[in-house]
C-alpha positions as CSV (number, residue, x, y, z in Angstrom):
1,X,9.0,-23.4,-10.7
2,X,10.7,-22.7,-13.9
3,X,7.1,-23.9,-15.8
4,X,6.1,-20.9,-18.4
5,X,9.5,-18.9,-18.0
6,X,10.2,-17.6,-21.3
7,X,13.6,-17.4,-22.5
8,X,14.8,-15.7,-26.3
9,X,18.6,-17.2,-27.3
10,X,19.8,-14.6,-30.5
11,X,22.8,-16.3,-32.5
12,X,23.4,-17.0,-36.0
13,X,25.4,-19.9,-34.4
14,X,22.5,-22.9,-35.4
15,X,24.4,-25.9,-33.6
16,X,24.7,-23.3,-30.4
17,X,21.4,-22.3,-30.6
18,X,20.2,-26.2,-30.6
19,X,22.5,-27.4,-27.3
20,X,21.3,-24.2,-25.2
21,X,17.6,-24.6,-26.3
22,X,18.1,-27.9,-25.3
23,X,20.0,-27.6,-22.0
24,X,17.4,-25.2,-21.1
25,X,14.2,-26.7,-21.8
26,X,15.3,-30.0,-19.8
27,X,15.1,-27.5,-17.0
28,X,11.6,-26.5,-17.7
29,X,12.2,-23.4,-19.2
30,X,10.4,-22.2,-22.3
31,X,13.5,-21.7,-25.3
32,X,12.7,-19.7,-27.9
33,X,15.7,-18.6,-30.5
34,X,16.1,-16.1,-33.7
35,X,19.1,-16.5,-36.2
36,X,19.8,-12.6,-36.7
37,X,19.7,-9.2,-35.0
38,X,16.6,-7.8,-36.9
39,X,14.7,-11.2,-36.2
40,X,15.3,-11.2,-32.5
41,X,14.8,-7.8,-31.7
42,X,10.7,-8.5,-33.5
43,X,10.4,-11.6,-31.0
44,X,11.3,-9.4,-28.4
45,X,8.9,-6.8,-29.5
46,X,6.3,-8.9,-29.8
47,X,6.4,-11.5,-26.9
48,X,7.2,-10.8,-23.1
49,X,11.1,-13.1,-22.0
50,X,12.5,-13.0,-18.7
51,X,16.1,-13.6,-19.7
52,X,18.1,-12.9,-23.3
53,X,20.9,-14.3,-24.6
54,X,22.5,-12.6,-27.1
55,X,25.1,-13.0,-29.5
56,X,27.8,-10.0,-29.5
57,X,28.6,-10.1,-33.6
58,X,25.4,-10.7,-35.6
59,X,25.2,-10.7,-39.6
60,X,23.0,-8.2,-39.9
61,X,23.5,-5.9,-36.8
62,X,26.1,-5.0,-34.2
63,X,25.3,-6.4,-30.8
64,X,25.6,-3.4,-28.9
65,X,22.5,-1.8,-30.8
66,X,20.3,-4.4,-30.3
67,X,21.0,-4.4,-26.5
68,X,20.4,-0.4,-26.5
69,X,16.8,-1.6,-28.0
70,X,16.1,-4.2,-25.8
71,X,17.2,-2.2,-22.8
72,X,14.8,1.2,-23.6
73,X,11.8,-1.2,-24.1
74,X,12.2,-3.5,-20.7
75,X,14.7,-2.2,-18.2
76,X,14.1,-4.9,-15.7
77,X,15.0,-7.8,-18.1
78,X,18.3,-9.2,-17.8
79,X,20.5,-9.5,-20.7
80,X,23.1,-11.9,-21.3
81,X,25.9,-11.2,-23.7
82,X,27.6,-14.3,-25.9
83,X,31.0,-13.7,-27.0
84,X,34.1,-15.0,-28.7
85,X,37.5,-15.3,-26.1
86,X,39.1,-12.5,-28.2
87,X,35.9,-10.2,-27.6
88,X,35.8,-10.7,-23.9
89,X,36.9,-6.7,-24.0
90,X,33.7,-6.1,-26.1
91,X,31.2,-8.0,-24.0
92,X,32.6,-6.1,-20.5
93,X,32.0,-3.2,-22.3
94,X,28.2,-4.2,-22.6
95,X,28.2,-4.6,-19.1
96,X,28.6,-0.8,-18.7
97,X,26.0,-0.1,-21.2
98,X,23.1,-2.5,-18.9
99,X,23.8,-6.3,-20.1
100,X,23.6,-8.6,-17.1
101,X,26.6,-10.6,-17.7
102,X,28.6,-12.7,-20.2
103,X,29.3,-15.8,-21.3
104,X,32.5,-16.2,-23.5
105,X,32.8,-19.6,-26.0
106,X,32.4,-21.9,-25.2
107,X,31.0,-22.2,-22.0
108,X,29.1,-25.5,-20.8
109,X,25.8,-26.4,-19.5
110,X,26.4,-26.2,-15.9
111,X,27.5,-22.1,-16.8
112,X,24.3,-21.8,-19.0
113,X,22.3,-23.2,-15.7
114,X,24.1,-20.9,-13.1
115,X,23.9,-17.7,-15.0
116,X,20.1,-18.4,-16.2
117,X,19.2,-18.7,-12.5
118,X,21.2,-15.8,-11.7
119,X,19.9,-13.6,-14.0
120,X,16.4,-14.8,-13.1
121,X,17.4,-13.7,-9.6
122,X,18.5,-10.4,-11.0
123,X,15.0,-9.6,-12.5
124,X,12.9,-10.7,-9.7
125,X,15.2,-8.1,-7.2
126,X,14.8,-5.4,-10.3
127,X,10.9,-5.8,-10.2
128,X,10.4,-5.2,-6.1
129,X,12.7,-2.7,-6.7
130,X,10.4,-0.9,-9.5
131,X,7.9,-1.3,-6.7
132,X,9.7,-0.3,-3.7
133,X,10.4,2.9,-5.4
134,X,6.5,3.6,-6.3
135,X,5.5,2.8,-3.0
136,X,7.4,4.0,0.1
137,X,5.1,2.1,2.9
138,X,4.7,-1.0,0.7
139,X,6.5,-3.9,2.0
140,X,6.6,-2.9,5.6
141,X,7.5,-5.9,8.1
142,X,5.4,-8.3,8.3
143,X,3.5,-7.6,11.3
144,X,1.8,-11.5,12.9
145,X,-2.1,-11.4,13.9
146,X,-3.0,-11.0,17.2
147,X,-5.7,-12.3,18.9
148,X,-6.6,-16.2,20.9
149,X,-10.3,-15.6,21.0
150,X,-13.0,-18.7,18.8
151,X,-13.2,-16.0,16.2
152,X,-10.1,-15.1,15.4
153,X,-8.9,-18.8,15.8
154,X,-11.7,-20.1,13.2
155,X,-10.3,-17.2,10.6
156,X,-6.8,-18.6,11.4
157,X,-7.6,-22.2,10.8
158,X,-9.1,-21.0,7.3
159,X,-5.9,-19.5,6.3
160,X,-3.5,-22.3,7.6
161,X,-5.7,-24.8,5.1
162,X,-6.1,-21.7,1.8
163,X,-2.3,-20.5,2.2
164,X,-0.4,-23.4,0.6
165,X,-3.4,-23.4,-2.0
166,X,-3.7,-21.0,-5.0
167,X,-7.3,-20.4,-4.7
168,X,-8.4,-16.7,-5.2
169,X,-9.6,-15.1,-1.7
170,X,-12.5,-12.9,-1.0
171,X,-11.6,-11.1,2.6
172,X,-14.8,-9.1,4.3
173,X,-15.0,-7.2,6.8
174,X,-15.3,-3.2,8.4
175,X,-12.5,-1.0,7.5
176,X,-9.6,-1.2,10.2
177,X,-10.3,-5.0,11.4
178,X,-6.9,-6.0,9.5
179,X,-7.9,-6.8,5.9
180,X,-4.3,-6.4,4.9
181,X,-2.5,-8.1,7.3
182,X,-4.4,-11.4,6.6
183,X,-3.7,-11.1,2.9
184,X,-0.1,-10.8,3.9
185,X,-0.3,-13.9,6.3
186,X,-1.6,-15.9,3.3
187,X,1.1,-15.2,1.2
188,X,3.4,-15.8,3.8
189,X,2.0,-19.3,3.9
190,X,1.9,-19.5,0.3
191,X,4.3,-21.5,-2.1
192,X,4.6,-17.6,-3.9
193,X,6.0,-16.2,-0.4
194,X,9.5,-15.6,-2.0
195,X,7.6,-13.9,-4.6
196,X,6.3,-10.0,-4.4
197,X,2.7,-9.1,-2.6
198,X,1.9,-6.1,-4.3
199,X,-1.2,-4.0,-2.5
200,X,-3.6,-1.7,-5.1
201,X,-6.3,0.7,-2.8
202,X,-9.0,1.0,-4.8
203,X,-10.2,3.4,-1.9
204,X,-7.0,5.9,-2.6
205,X,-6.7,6.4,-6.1
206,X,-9.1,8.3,-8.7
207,X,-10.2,6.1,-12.0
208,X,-7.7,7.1,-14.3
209,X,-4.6,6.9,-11.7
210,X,-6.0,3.2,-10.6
211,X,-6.1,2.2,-14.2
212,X,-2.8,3.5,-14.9
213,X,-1.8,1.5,-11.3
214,X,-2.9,-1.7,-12.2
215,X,-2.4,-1.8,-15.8
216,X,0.5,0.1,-16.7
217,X,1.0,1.9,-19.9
218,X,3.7,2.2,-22.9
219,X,5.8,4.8,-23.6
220,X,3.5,8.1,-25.2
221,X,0.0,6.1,-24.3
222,X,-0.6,9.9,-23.5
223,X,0.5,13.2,-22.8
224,X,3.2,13.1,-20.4
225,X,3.4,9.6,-21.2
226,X,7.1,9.7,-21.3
227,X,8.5,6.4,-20.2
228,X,6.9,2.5,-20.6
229,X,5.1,2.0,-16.7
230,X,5.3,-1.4,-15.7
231,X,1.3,-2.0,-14.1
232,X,0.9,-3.8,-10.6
233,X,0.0,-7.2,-11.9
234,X,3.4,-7.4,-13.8
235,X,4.8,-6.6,-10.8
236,X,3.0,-9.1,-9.1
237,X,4.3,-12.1,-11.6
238,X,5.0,-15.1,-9.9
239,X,3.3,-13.7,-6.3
240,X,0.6,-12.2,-5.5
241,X,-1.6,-9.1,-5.5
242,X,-4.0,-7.6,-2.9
243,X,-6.8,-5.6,-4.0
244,X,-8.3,-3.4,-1.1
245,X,-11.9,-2.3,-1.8
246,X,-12.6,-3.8,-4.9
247,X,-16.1,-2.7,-4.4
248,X,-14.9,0.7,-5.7
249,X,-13.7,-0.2,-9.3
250,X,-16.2,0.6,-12.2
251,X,-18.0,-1.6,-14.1
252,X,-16.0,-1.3,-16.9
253,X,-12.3,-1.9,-15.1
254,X,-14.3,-5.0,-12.9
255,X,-14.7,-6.1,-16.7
256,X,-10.7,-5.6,-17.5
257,X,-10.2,-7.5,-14.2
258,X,-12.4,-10.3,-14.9
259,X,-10.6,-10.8,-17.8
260,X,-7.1,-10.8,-16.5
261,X,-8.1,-13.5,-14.1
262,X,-9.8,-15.6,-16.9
263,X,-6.9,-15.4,-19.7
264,X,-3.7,-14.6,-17.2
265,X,-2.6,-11.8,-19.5
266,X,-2.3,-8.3,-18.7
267,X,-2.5,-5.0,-21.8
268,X,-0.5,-1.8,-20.7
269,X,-2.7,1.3,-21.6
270,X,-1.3,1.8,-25.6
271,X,-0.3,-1.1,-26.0
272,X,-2.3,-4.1,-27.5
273,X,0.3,-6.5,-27.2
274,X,-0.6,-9.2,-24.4
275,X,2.0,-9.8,-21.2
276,X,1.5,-13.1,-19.7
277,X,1.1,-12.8,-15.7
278,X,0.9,-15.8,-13.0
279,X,-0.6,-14.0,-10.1
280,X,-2.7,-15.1,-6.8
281,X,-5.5,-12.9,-6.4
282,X,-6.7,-11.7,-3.0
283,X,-9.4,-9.2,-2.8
284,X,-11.2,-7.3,-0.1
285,X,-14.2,-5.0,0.3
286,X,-15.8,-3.7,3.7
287,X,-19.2,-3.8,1.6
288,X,-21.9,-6.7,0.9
289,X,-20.8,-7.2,-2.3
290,X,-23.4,-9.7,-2.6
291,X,-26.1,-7.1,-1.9
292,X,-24.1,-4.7,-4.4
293,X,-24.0,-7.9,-7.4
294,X,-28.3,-8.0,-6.7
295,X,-28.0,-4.1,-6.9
296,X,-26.2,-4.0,-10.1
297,X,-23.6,-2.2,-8.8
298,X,-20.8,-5.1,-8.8
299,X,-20.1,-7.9,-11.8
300,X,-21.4,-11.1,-10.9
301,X,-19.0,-13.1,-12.4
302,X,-16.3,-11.4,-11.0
303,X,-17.8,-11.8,-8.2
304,X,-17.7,-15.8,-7.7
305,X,-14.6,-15.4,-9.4
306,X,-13.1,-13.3,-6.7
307,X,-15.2,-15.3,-4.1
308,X,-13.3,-18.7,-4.3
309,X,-12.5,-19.1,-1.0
310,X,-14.6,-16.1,1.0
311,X,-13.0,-15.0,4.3
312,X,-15.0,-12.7,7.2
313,X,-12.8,-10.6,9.7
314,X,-15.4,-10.1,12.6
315,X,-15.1,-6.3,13.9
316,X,-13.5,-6.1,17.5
317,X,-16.7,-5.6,19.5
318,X,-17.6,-9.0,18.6
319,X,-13.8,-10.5,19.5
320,X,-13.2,-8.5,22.9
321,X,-11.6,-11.2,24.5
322,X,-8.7,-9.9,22.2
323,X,-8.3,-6.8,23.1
324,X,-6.0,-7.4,26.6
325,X,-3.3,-9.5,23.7
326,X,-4.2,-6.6,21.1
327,X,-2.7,-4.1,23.6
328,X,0.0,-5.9,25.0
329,X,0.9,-6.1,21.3
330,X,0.7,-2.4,20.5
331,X,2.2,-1.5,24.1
332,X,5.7,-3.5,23.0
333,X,5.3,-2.0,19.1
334,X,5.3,1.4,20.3
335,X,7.0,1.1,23.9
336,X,10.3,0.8,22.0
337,X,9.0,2.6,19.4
338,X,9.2,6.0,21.4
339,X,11.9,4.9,23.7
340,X,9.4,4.8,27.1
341,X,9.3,2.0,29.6
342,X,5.4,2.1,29.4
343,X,5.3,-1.8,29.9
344,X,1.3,-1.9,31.7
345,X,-2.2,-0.6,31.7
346,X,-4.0,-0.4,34.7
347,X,-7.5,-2.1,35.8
348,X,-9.6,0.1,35.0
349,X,-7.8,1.5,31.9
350,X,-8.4,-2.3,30.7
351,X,-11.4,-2.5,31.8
352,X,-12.2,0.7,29.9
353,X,-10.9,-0.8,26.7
354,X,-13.0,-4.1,26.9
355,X,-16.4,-2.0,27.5
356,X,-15.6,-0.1,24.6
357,X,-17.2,-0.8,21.3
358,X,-14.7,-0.1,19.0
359,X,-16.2,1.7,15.8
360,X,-12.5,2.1,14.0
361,X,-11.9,-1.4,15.0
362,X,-8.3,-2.9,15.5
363,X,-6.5,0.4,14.0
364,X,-8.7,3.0,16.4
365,X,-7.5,0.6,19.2
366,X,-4.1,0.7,18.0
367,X,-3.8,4.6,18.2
368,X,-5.4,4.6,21.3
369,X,-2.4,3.1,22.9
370,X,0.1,4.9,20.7
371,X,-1.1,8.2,21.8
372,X,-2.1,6.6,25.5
373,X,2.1,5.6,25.6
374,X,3.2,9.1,24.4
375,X,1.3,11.1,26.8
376,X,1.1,9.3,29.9
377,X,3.0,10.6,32.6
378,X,4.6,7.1,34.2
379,X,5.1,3.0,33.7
380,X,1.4,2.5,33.4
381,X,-1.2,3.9,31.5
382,X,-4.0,4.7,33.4
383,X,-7.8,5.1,32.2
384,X,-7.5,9.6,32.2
385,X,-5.2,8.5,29.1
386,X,-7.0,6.3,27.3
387,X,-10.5,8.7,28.1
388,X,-9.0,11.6,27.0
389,X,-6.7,9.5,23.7
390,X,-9.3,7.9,21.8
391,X,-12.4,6.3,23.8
392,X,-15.5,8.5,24.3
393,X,-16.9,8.7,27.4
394,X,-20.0,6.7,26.7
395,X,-18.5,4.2,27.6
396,X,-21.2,1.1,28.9
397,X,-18.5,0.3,32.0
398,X,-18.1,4.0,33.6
399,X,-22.0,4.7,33.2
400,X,-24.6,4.9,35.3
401,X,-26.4,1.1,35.3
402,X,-29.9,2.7,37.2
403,X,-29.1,4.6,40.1
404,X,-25.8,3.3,40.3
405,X,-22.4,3.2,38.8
406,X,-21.2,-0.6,37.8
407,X,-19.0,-2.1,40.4
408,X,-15.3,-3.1,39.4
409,X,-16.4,-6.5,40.9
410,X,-19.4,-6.8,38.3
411,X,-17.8,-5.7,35.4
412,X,-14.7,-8.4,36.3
413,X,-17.1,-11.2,37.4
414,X,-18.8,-10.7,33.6
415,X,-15.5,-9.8,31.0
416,X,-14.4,-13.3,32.9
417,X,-17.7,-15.2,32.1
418,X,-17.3,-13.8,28.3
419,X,-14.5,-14.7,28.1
420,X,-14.7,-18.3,29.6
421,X,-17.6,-18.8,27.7
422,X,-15.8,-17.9,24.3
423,X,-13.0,-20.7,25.3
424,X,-15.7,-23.1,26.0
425,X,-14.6,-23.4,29.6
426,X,-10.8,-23.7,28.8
427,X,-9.2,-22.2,31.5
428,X,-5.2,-22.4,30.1
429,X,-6.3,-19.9,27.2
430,X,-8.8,-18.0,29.3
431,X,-6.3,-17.2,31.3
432,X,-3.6,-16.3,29.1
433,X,-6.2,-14.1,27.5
434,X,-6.9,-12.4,30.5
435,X,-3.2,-12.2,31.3
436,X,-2.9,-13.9,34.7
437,X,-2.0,-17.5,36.2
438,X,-4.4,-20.3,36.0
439,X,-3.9,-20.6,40.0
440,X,-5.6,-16.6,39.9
441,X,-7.9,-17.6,37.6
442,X,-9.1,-20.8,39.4
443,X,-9.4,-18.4,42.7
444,X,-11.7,-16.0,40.7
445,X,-13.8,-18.4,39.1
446,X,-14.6,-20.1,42.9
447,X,-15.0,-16.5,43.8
448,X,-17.7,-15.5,41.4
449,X,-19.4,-19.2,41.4
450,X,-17.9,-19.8,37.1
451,X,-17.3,-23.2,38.3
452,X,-19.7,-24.9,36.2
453,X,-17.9,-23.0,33.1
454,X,-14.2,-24.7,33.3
455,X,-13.3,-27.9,31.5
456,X,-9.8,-28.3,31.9
C-alpha cells in the first residue's frame, strides 16, 4: 500500500511540480513540493519523506549541496536527481556522491511511476540492511512450528485467523516454549510479511541501551553521540516489531510505548521532531502481567493495549505428545548440521524424553539432541546419551514405582493412552505422532484393550 508514503518534489519548475504531484498522488502517494533549495531542505528537516526529487539547478542553491544535506541527515532515503539533457554529466556525477538515480527532461509519467517504486524498493533493502548490520542473528530462517498435539493445534488455529489481521498480540508463556518463533509465524501470515520483523529483548539490554534500541537518537543527543541512530520502530515501518519480555521495561519507557502505539509517531532521543511509523505490535512476557498490572508494577493501559488478541504457549510438559515430532525435527536440523547420519532414537531414549518434564521447555529439549547427536557413538541415539546430555536422572519413567522399576510395557501402554486421549481417539494423528503405521497402532491398541479410545 502506497497510503501515507510521503514524497518531497524540489523544483522551481511550478507547471513540473503540478503534473508530478499529480501523477503521484493518483497513485496514493502523499506529494508534497518546495519551489527553492533553502525551502526544501526546511521540509525535509522538519517532516520524515521516503523518496526526494530534486531539481539539479536551483535559484537560490546548487543541487549538489542540498543533496550533501539531505544525505548526512537520512542516509537510507533515496534521492532522485532532475536534470536538463545537457546536464545529464552533472546528475551521474550525483550518483557518485549518494543520489539514487536520475531523471533527465522531460521524462513521462510511466518513468516517474517506475523510478518512484524503485527507489521505494531501494529504501526498504537500505533499512533491513541498517538492521542486519546491528544484529548478526536477527533474521535467521524462518524455522516452522512443530508440534500435532490439541494444544499446539488450538494456538495454531488462533494464528491462522490473527495473521492476516493487524490486531496487536500479547504472546505468554515460560521462557524457551517458542515465543519468537510464533511472532515470526504471524508475520509470515501477515499482509506486512514482505516488510521487516524487527525483535527488541527487553531481557538483554540495560535501560539506557533499550532506550537508545527502540527509540533511536540524533546526531550529538550525547557524548559519543556521533552519528543520527535510526531506533527499532523506524526500522520496523511498514512491518512489524516483537517485543520479548515487555514485562521488563520501566514505568516510564511502558509510558513512551503506550504512546507510540496510541499516536503512531516515534521521537529519536534529542530530537523533538515526530517520525511517523506504521508498525504491528507483538509483545511477549513469560510473567502474569495481569498479576503485575494489580501489583503496580505494569501500565494498565498498555496493558489492554498490548493485550488485543492474547496468545498462551503451554510449556512442553503439558504438550508431550510433541515431543517424538519435536525431536525428529531437531534430529534432521542438526543431523546435517554436523555432517552425522544420526537419523533415530531408540525406545527407551524416547521413552526417556516423554517422561521427562522439561523445565527449559522446547529449547532445553532442543540441546538435548544437539549434544545427544554430537556425542553419540553410532546411527541411533541411545538413552546413556540423552541421561548424561541434558535429562536428570529423576526421571518418573527409570524410577522406582514401589518395589519395582516401571515396565517398558506400562510406560508404552500409558504414553499411548495420553496420547490417544489428546487426539480424541483419532488414530491417523495418534499414530503419526507416535511415529508408526496405523496397522501397528491398531495391533497395540487390541493389545493393551484402548479399543474403546479410537474413533476413526
Amino acid at each position: 500500500m502506497s497510503e501515507g508514503i510521503r514524497i518531497l518534489i524540489v523544483d522551481d519548475e511550478e507547471a513540473l511540480r503540478d503534473s508530478m504531484s499529480q501523477v503521484l498522488a493518483k497513485e496514493g502517494y502523499d506529494p508534497r513540493s518546495a519551489a527553492s533549495g533553502r525551502e526544501g531542505a526546511a521540509l525535509f528537516g522538519r517532516e520524515t519523506f521516503q523518496v526526494v526529487f530534486l531539481d539539479l539547478r536551483l535559484p537560490d542553491a546548487d543541487g549538489f549541496s542540498v543533496l550533501r544535506q539531505m544525505k548526512e541527515a537520512s542516509p537510507e532515503t533515496p534521492v532522485v536527481m532532475i536534470t536538463g539533457y545537457g546536464s545529464i554529466e552533472s546528475a551521474v556525477e550525483s550518483i557518485k556522491l549518494g543520489a539514487f538515480h536520475y531523471l533527465a527532461k522531460p521524462f513521462t509519467p510511466e518513468e516517474l511511476r517506475v523510478v518512484t517504486r524503485q527507489a521505494l524498493q531501494s529504501r526498504t533493502m537500505a533499512l533491513e540492511n541498517i538492521l542486519f548490520r546491528r544484529e548478526l542473528r536477527a533474521h535467521r530462517a524462518y524455522e516452522r512450528i512443530v508440534g500435532g498435539g490439541k494444544a499446539i493445534r488450538g494456538v495454531l488455529d488462533i494464528v491462522g485467523r490473527v495473521g492476516p489481521a493487524d490486531s496487536a498480540v500479547l504472546i505468554t508463556g515460560e521462557s524457551g516454549t517458542g515465543r519468537e518463533l510464533l511472532a515470526r509465524e504471524i508475520h509470515r501470515q501477515s499482509p506486512r510479511q514482505a516488510a521487516p520483523f524487527v525483535v527488541v529483548d527487553c531481557g538483554s539490554l540495560a535501560e539506557p541501551l533499550l532506550e537508545d534500541e527502540i527509540f533511536g537518537h540524533a546526531k550529538g543527543a550525547f557524548p559519543g553521540a556521533r552519528e543520527m541512530k535510526h531506533g527499532r520502530f523506524e526500522l520496523a515501518n511498514g512491518g512489524t516489531m516483537f517485543i520479548d519480555e515487555v514485562s521488563r521495561l520501566s514505568l516510564p519507557l511502558q509510558g513512551r510505548l503506550f504512546r507510540i502505539l496510541q499516536d503512531h509517531e516515534v521521537t529519536r532521543l534529542g530530537n523533538p521532531r515526530p517520525i511517523k511509523v506504521d508498525v504491528r505490535l507483538i509483545a511477549s512476557a513469560s510473567v502474569n502481567l495481569a498479576q503485575a498490572v494489580n501489583q503496580g508494577a505494569f501500565s494498565e493501559e498498555l496493558f489492554y493495549r498490548l493485550s488485543v488478541v492474547p496468545i498462551h504457549l503451554p510449556p512442553l510438559r503439558e504438550r508431550k505428545e510433541d515431543i517424538p515430532l519435536l525431536v525428529e525435527h531437531f534430529l534432521l536440523k542438526y543431523g546435517r548440521k554436523s555432517d552425522k547420519s544420526v537419523s533415530a532414537v531408540s525406545t527407551r531414549a524416547m521413552l526417556a524424553l516423554t517422561e521427562y518434564d522439561w523445565p527449559g521447555n522446547i529449547r532445553e529439549l532442543e540441546n538435548t539432541i544437539e549434544r545427544a547427536i554430537v556425542l553419540c557413538r553410532g546411527g541411533e541415539i541411545q538413552v546413556e546419551d540423552v541421561m548424561s546430555h541434558g535429562i536428570s536422572m529423576g526421571i518418573p519413567a527409570l524410577t522406582w514405582a514401589g518395589d519395582k522399576f516401571k515396565t517398558l510395557t506400562d510406560i508404552e501402554k500409558a504414553y499411548i493412552k495420553s496420547v490417544l486421549h489428546d487426539q480424541e481417539g483419532n488414530r491417523k494423528r495418534t499414530a503419526a505422532i507416535l511415529g508408526i503405521d496405523r496397522k501397528t497402532l491398531w495391533a497395540k491398541i487390541k493389545k493393551y484393550g484402548l479399543e474403546g479410545k479410537v474413533t476413526s
